[in-house]
One Martini backbone bead per residue (centre of mass of N, CA, C, O) as a GRO file, in nm:
protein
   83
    1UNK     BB    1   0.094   0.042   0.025
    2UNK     BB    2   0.062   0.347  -0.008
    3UNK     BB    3   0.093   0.665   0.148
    4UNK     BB    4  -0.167   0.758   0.001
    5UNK     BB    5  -0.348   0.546   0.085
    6UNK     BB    6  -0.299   0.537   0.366
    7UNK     BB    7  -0.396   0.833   0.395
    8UNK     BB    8  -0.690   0.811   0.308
    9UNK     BB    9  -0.746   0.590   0.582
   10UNK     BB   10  -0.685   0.727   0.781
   11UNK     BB   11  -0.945   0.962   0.742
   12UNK     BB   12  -1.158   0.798   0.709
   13UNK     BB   13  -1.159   0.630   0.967
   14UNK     BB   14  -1.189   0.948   1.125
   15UNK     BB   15  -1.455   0.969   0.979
   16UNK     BB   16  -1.575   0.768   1.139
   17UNK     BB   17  -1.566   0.841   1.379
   18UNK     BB   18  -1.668   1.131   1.390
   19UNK     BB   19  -1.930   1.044   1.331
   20UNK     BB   20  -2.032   0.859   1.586
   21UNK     BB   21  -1.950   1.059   1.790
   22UNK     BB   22  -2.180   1.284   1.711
   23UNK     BB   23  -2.437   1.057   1.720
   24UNK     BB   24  -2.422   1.079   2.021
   25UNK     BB   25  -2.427   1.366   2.101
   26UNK     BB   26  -2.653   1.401   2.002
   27UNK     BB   27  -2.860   1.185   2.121
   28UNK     BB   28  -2.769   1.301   2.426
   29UNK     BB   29  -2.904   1.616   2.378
   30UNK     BB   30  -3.171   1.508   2.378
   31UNK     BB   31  -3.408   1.566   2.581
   32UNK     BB   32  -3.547   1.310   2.639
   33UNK     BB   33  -3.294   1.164   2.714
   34UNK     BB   34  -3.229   1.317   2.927
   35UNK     BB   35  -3.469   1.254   3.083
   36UNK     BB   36  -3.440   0.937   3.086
   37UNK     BB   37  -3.166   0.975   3.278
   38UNK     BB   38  -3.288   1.160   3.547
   39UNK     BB   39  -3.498   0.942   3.601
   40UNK     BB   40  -3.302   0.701   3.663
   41UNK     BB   41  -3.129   0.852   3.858
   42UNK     BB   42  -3.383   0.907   4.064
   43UNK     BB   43  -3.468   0.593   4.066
   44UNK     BB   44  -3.217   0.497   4.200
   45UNK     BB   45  -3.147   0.703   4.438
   46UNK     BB   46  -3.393   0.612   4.586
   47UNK     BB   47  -3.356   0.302   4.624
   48UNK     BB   48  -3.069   0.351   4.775
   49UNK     BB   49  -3.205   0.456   5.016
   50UNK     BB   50  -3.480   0.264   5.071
   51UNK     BB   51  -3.254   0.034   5.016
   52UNK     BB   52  -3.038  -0.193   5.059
   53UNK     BB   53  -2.798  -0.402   4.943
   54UNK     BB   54  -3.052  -0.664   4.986
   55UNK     BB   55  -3.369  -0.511   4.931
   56UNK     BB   56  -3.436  -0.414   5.166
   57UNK     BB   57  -3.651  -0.181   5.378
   58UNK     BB   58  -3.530   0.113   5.529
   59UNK     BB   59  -3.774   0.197   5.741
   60UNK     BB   60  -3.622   0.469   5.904
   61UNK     BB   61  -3.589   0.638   5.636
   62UNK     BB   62  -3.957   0.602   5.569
   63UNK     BB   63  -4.020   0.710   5.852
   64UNK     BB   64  -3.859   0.993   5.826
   65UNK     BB   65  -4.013   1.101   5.579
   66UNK     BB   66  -4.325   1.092   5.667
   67UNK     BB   67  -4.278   1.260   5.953
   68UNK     BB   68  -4.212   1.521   5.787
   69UNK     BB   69  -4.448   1.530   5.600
   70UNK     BB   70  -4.638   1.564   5.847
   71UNK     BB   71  -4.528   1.801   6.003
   72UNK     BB   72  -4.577   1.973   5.738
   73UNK     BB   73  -4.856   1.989   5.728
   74UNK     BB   74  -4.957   2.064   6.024
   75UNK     BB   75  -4.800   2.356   5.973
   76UNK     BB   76  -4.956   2.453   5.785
   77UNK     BB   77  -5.238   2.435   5.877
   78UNK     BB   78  -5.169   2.607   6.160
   79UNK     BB   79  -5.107   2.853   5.940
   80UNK     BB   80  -5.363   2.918   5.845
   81UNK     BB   81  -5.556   2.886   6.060
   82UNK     BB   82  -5.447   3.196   6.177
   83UNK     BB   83  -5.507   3.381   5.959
   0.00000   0.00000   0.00000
């Protein structure tokens, strides 16, 4: 192969990976597939708190976020009532 063929190769190549490189970023950059990757990760994230390492329900984790969200109910409803 001569030095022109192969560099006309290898520049091929290059336009091939950067082609690749172009469709995968546009891709990524999609608003839907953005929000269904920030969706994966809020359930992964939430998944990850309220269960353990084998699966089961960290039960004080999701005790304690009940009891804050009736707290903050509650405050509510007494600062309604008073005005």
């Amino acid at each position: 192969m001569s030095d022109t063929a192969r560099i006309e190769a290898d520049i091929e190549a290059a336009r091939k990976r950067l082609e690749v490189t172009v469709n995968e970023l546009a891709y990524r950059a999609q608003p839907k597939v953005i929000v269904q990757r920030q969706v994966r990760s809020l359930k992964l994230r939430f998944d990850e708190a309220t269960h353990t390492p084998d699966g089961e329900l960290r039960v004080e984790r999701v005790g304690a976020v009940v009891a804050a969200a009736v707290a903050a109910i509650v405050l509510i409803a007494v600062v309604r009532r008073r005005r």
